[in-house]
One Martini backbone bead per residue (centre of mass of N, CA, C, O) as a GRO file, in nm:
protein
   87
    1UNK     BB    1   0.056   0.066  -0.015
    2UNK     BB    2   0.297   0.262  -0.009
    3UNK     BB    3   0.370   0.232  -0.316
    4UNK     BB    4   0.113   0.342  -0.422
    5UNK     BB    5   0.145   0.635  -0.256
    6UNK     BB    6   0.433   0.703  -0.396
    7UNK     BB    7   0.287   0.722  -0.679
    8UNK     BB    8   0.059   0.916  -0.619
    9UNK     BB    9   0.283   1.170  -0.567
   10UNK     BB   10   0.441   1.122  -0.810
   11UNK     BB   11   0.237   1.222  -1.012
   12UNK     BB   12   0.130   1.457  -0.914
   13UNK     BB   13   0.333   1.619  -0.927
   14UNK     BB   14   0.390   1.600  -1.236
   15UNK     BB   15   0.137   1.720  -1.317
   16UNK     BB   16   0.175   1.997  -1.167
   17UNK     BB   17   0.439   2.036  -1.353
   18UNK     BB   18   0.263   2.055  -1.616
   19UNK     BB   19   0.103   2.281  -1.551
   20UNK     BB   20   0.277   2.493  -1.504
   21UNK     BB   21   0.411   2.492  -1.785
   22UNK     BB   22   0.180   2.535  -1.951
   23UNK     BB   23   0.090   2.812  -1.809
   24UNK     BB   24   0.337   2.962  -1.872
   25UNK     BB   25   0.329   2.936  -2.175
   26UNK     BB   26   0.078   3.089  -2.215
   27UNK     BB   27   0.137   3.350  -2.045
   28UNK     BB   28   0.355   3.414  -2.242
   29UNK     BB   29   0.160   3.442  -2.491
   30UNK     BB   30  -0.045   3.656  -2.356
   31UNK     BB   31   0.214   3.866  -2.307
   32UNK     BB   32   0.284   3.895  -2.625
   33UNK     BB   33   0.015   3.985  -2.747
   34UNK     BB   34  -0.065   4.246  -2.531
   35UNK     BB   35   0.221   4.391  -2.652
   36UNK     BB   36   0.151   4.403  -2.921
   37UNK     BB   37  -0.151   4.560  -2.926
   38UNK     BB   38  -0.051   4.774  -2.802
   39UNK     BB   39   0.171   4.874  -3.001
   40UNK     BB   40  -0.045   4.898  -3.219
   41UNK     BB   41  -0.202   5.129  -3.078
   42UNK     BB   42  -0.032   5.362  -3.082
   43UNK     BB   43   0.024   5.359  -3.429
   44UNK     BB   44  -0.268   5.452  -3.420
   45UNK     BB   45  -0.269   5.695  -3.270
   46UNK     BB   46  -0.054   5.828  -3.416
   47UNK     BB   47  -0.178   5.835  -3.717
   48UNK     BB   48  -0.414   6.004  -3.633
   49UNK     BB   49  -0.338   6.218  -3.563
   50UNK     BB   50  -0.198   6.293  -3.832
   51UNK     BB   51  -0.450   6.294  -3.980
   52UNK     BB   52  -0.568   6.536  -3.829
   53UNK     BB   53  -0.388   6.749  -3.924
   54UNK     BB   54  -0.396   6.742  -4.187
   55UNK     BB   55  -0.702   6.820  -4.194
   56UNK     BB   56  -0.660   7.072  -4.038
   57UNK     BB   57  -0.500   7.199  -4.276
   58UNK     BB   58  -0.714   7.188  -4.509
   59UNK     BB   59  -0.934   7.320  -4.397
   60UNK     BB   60  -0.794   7.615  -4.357
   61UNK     BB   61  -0.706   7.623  -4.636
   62UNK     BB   62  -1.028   7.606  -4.751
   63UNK     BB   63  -1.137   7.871  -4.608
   64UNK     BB   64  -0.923   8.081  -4.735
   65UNK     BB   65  -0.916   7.987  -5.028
   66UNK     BB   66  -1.271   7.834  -5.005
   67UNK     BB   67  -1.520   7.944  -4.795
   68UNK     BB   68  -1.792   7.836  -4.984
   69UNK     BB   69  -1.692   7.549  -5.045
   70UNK     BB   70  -1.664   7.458  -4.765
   71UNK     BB   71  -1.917   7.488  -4.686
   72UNK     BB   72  -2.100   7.318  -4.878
   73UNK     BB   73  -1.954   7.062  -4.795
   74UNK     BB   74  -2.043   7.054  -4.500
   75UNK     BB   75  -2.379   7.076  -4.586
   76UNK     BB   76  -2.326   6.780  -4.689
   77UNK     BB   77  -2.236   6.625  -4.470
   78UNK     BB   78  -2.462   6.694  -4.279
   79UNK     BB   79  -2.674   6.564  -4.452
   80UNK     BB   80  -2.551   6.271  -4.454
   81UNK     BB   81  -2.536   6.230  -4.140
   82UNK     BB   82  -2.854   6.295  -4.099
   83UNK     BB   83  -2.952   6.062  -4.232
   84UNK     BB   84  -2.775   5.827  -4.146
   85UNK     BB   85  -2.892   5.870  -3.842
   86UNK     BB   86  -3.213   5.785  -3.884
   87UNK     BB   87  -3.146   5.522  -4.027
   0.00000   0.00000   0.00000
């Protein structure tokens, strides 16, 4: 019987040691995941950044140079986006 209970303490640990080893494994892969996500993250706010400046310069300079036309654009656009809006 000692033999036994020496053979199953002697499993759990070992089983408990491939369960420890493969979440680790898991948790390394999910911490690299969440790394890279991040990361892309970032890159993406920074783009969005980039876009918004270069719009605010488009729209100063539309101002400027065809305040008509901008207006224009402007109540085109509101007109569309309150369309879609109610739809």
């Amino acid at each position: 019987m000692a033999q036994y209970s020496t053979d199953a303490t002697h499993a759990k640990h070992e089983l408990r040691d491939v369960a420890t080893e493969q979440f680790e494994k898991v948790a390394g892969h999910v911490e690299g995941a969440v790394k890279t996500i991040a990361e892309r993250g970032r890159e993406v706010g920074s783009e969005v950044q980039a876009v918004a400046g270069n719009l605010k310069s488009a729209v100063d300079t539309s101002v400027k140079d065809q305040p008509m036309a901008t207006l224009a654009v402007a109540v085109a656009l509101g007109f569309v986006i309150g369309v879609l809006w109610k739809s």
